[in-house]
N, C-alpha and C positions, 0 to 999 in steps of 0.2 A: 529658630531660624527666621531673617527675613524674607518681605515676599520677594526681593531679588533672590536669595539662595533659592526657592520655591520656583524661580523660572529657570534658573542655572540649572539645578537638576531634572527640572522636567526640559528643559532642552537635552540634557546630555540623556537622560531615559528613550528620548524621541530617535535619535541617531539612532542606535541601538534597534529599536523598534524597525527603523526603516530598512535594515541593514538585511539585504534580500529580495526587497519586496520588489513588485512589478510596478505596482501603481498603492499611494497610500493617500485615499479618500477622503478630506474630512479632519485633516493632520492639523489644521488651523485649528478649529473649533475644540481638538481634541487636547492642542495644549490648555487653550484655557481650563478643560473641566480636570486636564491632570495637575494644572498650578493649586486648583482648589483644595484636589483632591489629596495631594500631599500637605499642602494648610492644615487640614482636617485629618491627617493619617491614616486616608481612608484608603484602601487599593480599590483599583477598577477593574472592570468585568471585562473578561478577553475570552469569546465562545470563538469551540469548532465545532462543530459539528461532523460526524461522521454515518451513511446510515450502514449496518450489520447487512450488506446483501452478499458477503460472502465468509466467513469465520476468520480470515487471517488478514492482518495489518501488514504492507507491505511497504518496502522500503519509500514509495511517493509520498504515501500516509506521513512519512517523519519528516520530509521535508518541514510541511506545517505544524506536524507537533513538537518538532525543535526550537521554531519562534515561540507557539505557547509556551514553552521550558524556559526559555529568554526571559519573557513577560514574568513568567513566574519567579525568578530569581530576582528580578529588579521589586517584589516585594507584590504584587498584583493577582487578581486570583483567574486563574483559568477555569475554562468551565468546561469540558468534555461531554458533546452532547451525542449521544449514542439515538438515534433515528428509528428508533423501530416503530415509529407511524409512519412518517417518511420513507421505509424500505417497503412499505404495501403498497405506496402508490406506485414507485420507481423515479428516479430520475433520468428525467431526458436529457438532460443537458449532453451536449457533443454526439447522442443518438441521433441514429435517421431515421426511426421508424420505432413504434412503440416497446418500451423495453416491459418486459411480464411483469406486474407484479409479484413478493414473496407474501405466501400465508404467515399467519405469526406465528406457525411453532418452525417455521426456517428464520424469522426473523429475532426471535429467543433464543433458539439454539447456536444462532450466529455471535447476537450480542453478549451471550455468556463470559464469550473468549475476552472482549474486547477492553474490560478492564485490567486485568491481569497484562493484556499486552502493551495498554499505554503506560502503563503502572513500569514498565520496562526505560520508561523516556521522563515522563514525569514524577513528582512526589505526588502521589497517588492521596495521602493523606491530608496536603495540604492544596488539592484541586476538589470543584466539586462537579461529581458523575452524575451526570443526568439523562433523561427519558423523553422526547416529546411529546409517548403516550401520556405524559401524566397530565397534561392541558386539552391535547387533541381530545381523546377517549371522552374528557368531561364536557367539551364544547357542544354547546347544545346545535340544532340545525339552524336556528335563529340565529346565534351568534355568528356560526360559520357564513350564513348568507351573509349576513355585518361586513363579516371578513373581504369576501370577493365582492362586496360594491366598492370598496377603494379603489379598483383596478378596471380599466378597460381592454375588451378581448385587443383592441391595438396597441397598445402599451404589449399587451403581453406577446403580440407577433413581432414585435421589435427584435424580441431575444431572437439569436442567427439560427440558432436549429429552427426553431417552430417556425421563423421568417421564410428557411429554404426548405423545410420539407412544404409547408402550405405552399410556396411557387411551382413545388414540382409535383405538385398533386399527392402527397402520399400523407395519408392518414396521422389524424391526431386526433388520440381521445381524450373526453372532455376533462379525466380524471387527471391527465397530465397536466392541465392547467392548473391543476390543486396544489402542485407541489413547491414553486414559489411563494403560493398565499402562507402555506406552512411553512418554510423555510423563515420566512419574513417573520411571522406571528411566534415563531421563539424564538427571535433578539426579543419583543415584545414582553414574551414572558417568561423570560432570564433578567431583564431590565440589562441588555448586555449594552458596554462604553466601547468596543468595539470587536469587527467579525475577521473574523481569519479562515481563509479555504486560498482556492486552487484560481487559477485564471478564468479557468472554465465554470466558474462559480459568479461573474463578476456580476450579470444580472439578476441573482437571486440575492445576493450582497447587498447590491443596490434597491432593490425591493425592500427588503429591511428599513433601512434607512428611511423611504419615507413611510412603509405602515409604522414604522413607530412613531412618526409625527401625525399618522391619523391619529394613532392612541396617546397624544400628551405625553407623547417622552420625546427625550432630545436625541438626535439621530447618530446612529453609532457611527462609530471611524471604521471604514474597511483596507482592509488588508488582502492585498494578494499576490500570490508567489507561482515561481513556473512550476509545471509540471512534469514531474522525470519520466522519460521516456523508459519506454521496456526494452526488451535485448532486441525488438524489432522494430525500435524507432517511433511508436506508435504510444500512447499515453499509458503508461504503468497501468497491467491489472490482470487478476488473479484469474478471472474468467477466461483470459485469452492467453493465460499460462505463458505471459513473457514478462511477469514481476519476479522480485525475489522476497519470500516471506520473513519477518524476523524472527517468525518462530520455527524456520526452518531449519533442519540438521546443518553442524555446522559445514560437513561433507559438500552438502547438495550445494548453499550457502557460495561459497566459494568457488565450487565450480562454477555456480551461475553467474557469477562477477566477473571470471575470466569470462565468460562467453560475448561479453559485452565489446563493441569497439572499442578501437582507442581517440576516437572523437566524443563517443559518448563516455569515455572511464573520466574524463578531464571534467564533462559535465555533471555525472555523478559525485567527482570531487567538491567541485566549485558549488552543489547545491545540500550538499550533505556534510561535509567538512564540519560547520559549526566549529570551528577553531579547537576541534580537539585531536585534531593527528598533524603535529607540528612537523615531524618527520617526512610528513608526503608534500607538504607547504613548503619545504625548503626545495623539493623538487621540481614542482606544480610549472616557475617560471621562464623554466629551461624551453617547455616547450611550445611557452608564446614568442620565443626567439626563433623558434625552425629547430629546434636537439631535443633533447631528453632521450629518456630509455622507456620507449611503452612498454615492454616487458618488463622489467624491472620496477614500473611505475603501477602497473596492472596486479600485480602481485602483492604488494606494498597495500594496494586499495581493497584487493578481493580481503588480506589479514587484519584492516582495520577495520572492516563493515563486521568481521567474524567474529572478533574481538570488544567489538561495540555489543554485540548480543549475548556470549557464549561466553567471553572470558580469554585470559592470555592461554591457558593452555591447550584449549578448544582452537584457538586460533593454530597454533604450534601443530598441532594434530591434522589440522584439516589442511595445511601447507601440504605437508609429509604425503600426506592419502593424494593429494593433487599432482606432487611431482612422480609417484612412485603407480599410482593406476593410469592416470590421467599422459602424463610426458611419458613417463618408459613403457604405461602401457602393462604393469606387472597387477599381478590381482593383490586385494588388501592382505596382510599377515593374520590378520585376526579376523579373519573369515572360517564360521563355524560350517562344518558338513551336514548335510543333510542326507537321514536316508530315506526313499523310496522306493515300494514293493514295486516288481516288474509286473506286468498282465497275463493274463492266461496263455498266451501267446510264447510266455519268455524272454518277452521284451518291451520297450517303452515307445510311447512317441515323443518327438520331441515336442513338437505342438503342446500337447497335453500334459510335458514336464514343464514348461516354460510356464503355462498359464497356473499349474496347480504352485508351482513354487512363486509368484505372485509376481515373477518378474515382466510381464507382458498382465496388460487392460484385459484380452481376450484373445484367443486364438486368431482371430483376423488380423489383428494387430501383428501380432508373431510374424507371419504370413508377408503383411505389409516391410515389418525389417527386415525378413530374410534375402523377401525382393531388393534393397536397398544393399544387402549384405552387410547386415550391421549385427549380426546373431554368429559366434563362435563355441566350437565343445574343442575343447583344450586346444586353444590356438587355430584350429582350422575354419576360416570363412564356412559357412552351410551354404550352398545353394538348392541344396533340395529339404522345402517343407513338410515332405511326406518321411524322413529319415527316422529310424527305429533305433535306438538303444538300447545294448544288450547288458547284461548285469555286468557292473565293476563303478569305476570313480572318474567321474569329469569334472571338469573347472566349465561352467561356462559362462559367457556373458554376451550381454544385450546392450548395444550404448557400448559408450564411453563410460559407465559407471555402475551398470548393474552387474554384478558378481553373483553366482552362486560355485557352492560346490557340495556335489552329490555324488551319494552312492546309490547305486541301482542296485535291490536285490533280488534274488532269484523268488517265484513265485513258490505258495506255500511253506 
């Protein structure tokens, strides 16, 4: 090939690349090093980074590891940086106020999962999984002082968190500062050609780009894409229990897709789509014109996310369980009984049925939904928490999705 085919293709690789993104940093600079770097049939280095501060990847997470999957198909190698230095300090970013750090046996036990779950989006074989501990842990305190002279504490109150919480008086500790210089310091030491995250990532992004020009490397191209909101509007995440997990049952999965508006199911569409459910794309236009069928469109969406994880007949299953507990309201068919001794008494409470068959967090809980009236034994709302059952067989449920069915029996 010549070096015109060499820019033709690294023009049409560049589209491709761009296709999503919010803002793409550096896109100049980065064709030249991909003209070369096809010359040479060399791939470039495309890091995320993610840190382990909670065990499950949620459907925001694919946003950005869908572009890595992009990259990786046009021949390039991703690089999957799993953060477990960076999960002890915490990230502020989008915080008001200091988030805890985790110790590292929460920051292990997290990042266990977290191959196996990208390993679900990527060729896991032909990416390479990496560690910050592996440079952190060995950096001496010399070197790390190195680190933070490139930066000035005003440089660093630029970034809009640390900018508005310093205005409004509320605390920041010094260790928070740390977490850009590391973010930065592995493009450094991945040699990465360009960084891919979240919006809310732009200024640590950007840090990168120039420590790596403190350290004689050429400054990576940044990438970055929106951030899916959760069923409450608010930035996808598992801590505030309005994400949907990918390794979540395909049951729960679904429901939680339906729960979503239909201003956000369009956005979910349009940021997850990745051109692989051509069936909801022939729909999608209808309702930039004022039509479509949200229902119909919402359902279509909730079986393709299920389907992307689980499989066609997992999807098939978890339609059925939707329309048949969920819409009519009826309990699942393949709901196993369970039995339970009654108490000295002769009888049960429900409280203490609820909690031990693990469908309520704790009795207070229980408590809580009975108040809301959201707890039934065979079809009848409970409104009293203090209610006794005597030995025989109930259906009961909690939600819109918790089922049980028990037999109470008689004591001794």
């Amino acid at each position: 090939m010549t070096n015109a085919n060499f820019e033709i293709e690294a023009d049409r690789q560049l589209e491709i690349m761009a296709a999503g993104c919010v803002d793409f940093i550096g896109r100049d600079g980065l064709r030249d090093r991909l003209v070369e770097a096809l010359g040479q049939n060399r791939p470039l280095r495309f890091k995320l980074g993610m840190d382990p501060s909670s065990p499950d990847l949620h459907l925001g997470h694919t946003v950005v590891l869908n572009k890595l999957r992009q990259v990786q198909q046009l021949g390039h190698t991703p690089i999957f940086l799993v953060g477990d230095f960076t999960a002890r300090i915490g990230d502020p970013s989008g915080k008001n106020k200091t988030r805890p750090a985790l110790d590292a046996e929460d920051v292990a036990r997290n990042a266990a999962t977290y191959t196996e779950q990208v390993g679900r989006i990527l060729d896991i074989e032909r990416a390479e999984v990496r560690f910050n501990s592996e440079w952190m842990e060995a950096m001496s305190s010399t070197d790390l002082v190195r680190l933070c002279s490139h930066y000035t504490v005003a440089r660093l109150l630029e970034r809009e968190d640390f900018s508005t919480r310093y205005k409004e008086g509320v605390p920041i500790a010094v260790h928070e500062f740390l977490y850009p210089f590391v973010q930065a310091y592995d493009s450094v030491a991945l040699s990465a050609d360009v960084e891919i995250g979240g919006t809310d990532q732009t200024f640590n992004l950007l840090m990168g780009r120039e420590i790596q020009r403190d350290y004689g490397q050429p400054p990576q191209a940044v990438m970055t894409h929106p951030l899916l909101a959760g069923s409450d509007g608010v930035k996808m995440s598992k801590s505030l229990g309005n994400g949907i997990g990918i390794t979540e049952p395909p049951e729960e999965m679904f429901g939680r897709a339906m729960r979503i508006s239909d201003t956000q199911m369009l956005e979910y569409f349009d940021l997850l789509d990745d051109g692989r459910w051509p069936e909801l794309r022939k729909l999608r236009p209808a309702f930039d014109s004022g039509g479509g069928d949200p229902m119909a469109f919402k359902l279509g969406l909730a079986g393709a996310i299920v389907r992307r994880f689980h499989g066609e007949q997992a999807e098939i299953e978890a339609a059925n369980h939707f329309r048949s507990v969920i819409q009519r309201k009826q309990a699942p068919e393949d709901l196993d009984e369970v039995t339970c001794p009654a108490g000295e008494d002769g009888d049960l409470g429900l409280l203490e049925l609820l909690d031990r068959l693990g469908l309520v967090p704790s009795r207070s809980e229980a408590r809580r939904l009975i108040g809301q009236k959201a707890v039934q034994v065979d079809e009848d709302i409970v409104v009293d928490p203090k209610i006794r059952l005597i030995p025989g067989t109930y259906l009961l449920r909690v939600g819109k999705r918790r089922f049980a069915r028990v037999r109470i029996t008689s004591a001794g």
